[in-house]
Steps between C-alpha positions, in 0.01 A plus 500: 500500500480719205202500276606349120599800255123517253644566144387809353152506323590684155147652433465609133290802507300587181399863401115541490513702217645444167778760350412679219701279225358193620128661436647612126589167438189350592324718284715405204460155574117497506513716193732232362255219562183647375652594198602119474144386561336702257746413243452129574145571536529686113663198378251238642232736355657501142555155497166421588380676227762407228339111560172641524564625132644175416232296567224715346662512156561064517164463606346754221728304240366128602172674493551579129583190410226310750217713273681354177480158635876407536559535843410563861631544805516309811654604853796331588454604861774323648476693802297817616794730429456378138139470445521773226779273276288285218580237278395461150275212468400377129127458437289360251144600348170397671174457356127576702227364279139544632227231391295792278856538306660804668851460549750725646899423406790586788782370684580193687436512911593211694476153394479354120236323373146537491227600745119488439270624760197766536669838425349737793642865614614592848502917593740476781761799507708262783467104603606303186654265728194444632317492153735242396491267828103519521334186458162653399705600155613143424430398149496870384724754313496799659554845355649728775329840361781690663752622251829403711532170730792355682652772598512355909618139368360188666503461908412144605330609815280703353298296304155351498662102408838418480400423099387695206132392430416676135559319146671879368605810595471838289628786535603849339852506639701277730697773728848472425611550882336382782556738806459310765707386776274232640453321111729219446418416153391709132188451438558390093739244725235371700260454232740307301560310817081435554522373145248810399461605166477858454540799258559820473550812306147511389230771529363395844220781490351363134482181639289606797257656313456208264438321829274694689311598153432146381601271841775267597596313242709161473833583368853356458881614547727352253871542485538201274238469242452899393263401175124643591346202319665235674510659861049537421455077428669436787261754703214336366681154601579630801166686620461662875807257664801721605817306467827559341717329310901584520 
């Protein structure tokens, strides 16, 4: 009986070596495509930088108008892609009167109202969260001696509470950005939240010397009642209790 006739195997046979166009072409092509990535990689470069531009020159012009008291600047921060986009957020003036008569005029921070409390100084570079969630400050307005706070925003887990604790918060300058991917809130944001009274704007470093010259002093925060005379009866009415009233 005769074996079944096998079809033929067609075996496609491929030359080891490349010819000499196909190398040339390769060539081109690689040439081709890192030409491509460096001009995409030009592009992405300029672009970066064109933004980079942008954002200096909106943040120097808020910062004009922040020192003249008509504006600052908040971070929208909608997402971490845009946590260098602001909003312009109106403020009002803010008054710091000491119980020996100094006072010291700036901006709004936070909540409105009024805050009295013993006004003490903190030297921390870092840890204002912590500052403000410490219960060992409660009753007290704190003066964070370093010239720039809230630039890292508020993160909830890394607090010493889950509350502020302080009557008032002072500061030289409430960072306009908060670089952080962790924070979930601005601090100015959360302070308004905490119902805290603060202000800013004012010479920080004049302040701590008046404080570590003559001693803590009771003080008040007033966003409401800016008249020296009025805001120093209702020190003496209010003596050493830190409260606020929004």
């Amino acid at each position: 009986m005769d074996s079944p006739v096998q079809p033929e195997r067609h075996i496609r046979t491929e030359s080891r070596g490349k010819s000499r166009n196909d190398k040339d072409n390769g060539k081109r092509r690689d040439k081709s495509t890192d030409s491509g990535r460096k001009q995409h990689d030009e592009r992405a470069k300029e672009k970066r930088h064109r933004v980079r531009r942008e954002d200096i020159a909106k943040v120097r012009r808020e910062a004009h108008l922040f020192h003249q008291g008509l504006y600052t600047a908040n971070p929208a921060c909608l997402d971490r892609a845009s946590s260098c986009r602001y909003r312009g957020v109106a403020v009002g003036k803010a008054l710091l009167l000491l119980e020996d008569g100094t006072a010291f005029e700036g901006q709004s921070l936070g909540a409105q109202g009024e805050a009295f409390g013993e006004v003490v100084f903190n030297t921390s570079i870092t840890g204002y969260q912590e500052v403000l969630t410490d219960p060992s400050y409660r009753g007290q307005i704190v003066t964070m001696t370093y010239p720039l706070i809230g630039n890292y925003g508020i993160v909830p887990e890394d607090g010493e509470s889950k509350k502020a604790w302080l009557s008032g918060f002072v500061v030289r300058e409430a960072s306009q950005v908060r670089s952080n991917w962790r924070s979930t809130v601005d601090m100015p944001a959360w302070l308004k939240q905490q119902r805290i009274v603060g202000v800013q704007g004012i010479d920080t470093r004049a302040l701590t010397r008046h404080l570590r010259v003559n001693g803590s002093k009771h003080g008040v925060i007033s966003t409401a009642d800016l008249d020296v005379e009025s805001l120093r009866k209702k020190l003496e009415r209010t003596g050493l209790r830190g409260c606020i009233k929004a």
